[in-house]
KEDO-306960 format. One record per residue (C-alpha): x, y, z. Coordinates in steps of 0.5 Angstrom, whole numbers, padded with zeros to 4 digits, always signed. Layout:
<pts>
XYZ;...
</pts>
This chain:
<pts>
+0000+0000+0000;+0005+0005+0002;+0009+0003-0005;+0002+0005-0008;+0002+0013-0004;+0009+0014-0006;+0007+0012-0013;+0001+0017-0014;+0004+0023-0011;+0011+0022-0016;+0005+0022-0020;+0002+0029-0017;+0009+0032-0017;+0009+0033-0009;+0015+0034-0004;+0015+0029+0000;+0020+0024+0004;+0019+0018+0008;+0018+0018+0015;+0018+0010+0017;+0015+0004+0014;+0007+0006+0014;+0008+0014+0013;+0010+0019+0009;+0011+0027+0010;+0009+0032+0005;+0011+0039+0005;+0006+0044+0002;+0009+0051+0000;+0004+0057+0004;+0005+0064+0003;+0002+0066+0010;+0004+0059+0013;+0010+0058+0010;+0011+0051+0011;+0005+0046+0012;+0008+0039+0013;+0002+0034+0011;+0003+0027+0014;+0000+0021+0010;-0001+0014+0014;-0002+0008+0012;-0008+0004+0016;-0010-0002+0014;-0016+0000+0010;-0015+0007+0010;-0010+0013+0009;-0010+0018+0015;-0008+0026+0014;-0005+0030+0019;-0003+0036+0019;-0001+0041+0024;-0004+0048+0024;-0002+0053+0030;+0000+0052+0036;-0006+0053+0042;-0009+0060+0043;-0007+0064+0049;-0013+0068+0049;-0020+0068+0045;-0021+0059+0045;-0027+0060+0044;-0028+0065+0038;-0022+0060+0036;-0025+0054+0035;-0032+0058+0033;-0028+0059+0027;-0026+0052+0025;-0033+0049+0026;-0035+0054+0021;-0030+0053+0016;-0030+0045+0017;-0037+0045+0013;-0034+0048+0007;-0028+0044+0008;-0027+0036+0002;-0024+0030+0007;-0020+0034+0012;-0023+0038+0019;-0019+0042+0024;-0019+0039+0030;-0015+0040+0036;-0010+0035+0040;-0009+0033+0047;-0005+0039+0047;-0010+0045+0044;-0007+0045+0039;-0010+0046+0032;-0010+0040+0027;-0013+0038+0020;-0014+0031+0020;-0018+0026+0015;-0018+0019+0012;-0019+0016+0005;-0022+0010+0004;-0015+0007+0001;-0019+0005-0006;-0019+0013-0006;-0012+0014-0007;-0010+0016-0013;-0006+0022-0016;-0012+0026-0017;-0015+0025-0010;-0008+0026-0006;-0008+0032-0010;-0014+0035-0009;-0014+0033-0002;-0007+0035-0001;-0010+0042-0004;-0015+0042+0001;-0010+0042+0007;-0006+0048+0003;-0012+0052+0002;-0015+0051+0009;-0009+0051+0013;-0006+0059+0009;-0012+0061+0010;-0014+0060+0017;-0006+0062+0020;-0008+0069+0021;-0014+0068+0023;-0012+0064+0028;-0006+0069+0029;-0010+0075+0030;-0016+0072+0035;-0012+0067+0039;-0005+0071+0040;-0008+0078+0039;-0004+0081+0045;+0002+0078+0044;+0002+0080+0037;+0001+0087+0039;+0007+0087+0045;+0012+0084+0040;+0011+0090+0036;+0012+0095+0041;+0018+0090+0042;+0021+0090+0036;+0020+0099+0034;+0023+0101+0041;+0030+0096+0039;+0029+0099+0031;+0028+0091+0029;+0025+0088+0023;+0018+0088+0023;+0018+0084+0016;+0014+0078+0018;+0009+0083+0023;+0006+0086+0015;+0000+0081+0015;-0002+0084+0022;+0000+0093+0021;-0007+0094+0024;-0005+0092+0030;+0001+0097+0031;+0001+0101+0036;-0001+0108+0036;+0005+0110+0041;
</pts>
């Protein structure tokens, strides 16, 4: 089974590497998360997707969680979930006769989509005020603020 994962993601052109005898890891370029590492599992009837999101919200849980309910509805094979930690996944099964190259692909763009899209949002609702310290931080020492852009409207007025 797992020769048959690897086969239809060289199909799909992914990057990925093998991380065991069942499992293998796909790296999925984001531009808001930068990096979504996707881990597909071999079971014994189905394939098993995990991918990590975002650590577990400071602040704002439920409005965190709220959030993922509503997009979960609107998402193919995968749903945010939290682990016993807080912290937020997308998790799925396939039936292991679904796995082809154009479901992997359609399904590995569906953990893309919803993992980019969702980073900020969680950001902004579950760290806002860590968010909004590390600019103060970061303007009185004259450090960089690149990776601050996605949040400018939460700079300080200082």
């Amino acid at each position: 089974m797992i020769e048959q994962l690897k086969s239809a993601l060289d199909e799909t052109g992914a990057d990925y590497r093998e991380d065991g005898p069942r499992s293998v890891v796909v790296s999925l370029p984001g531009r808001r998360k930068l990096n979504i590492a996707c881990g597909l599992v071999v079971e014994d009837h189905a394939l098993r997707v995990e991918a990590f999101v975002a650590r577990r919200p400071e602040e704002n849980r439920e409005a965190v969680w709220a959030e993922l309910l509503r997009r979960n509805g609107k998402l193919y094979a995968v749903s945010f979930a939290t682990d016993e930690s807080e912290d937020v996944h997308l998790v799925g099964r396939l039936p292991f006769a679904a796995v082809t190259a154009d479901e992997l692909d359609r399904v590995l763009g569906q953990v893309l989509e919803a993992a980019d899209e969702t980073f900020n949002v969680i950001l902004e609702l579950g760290f806002r005020t860590s968010i909004e310290e590390e600019w103060r931080w970061r303007l009185a020492r004259g450090e960089s603020v690149k990776n601050l852009e996605a949040f400018a409207h939460l700079k300080p007025n200082d």
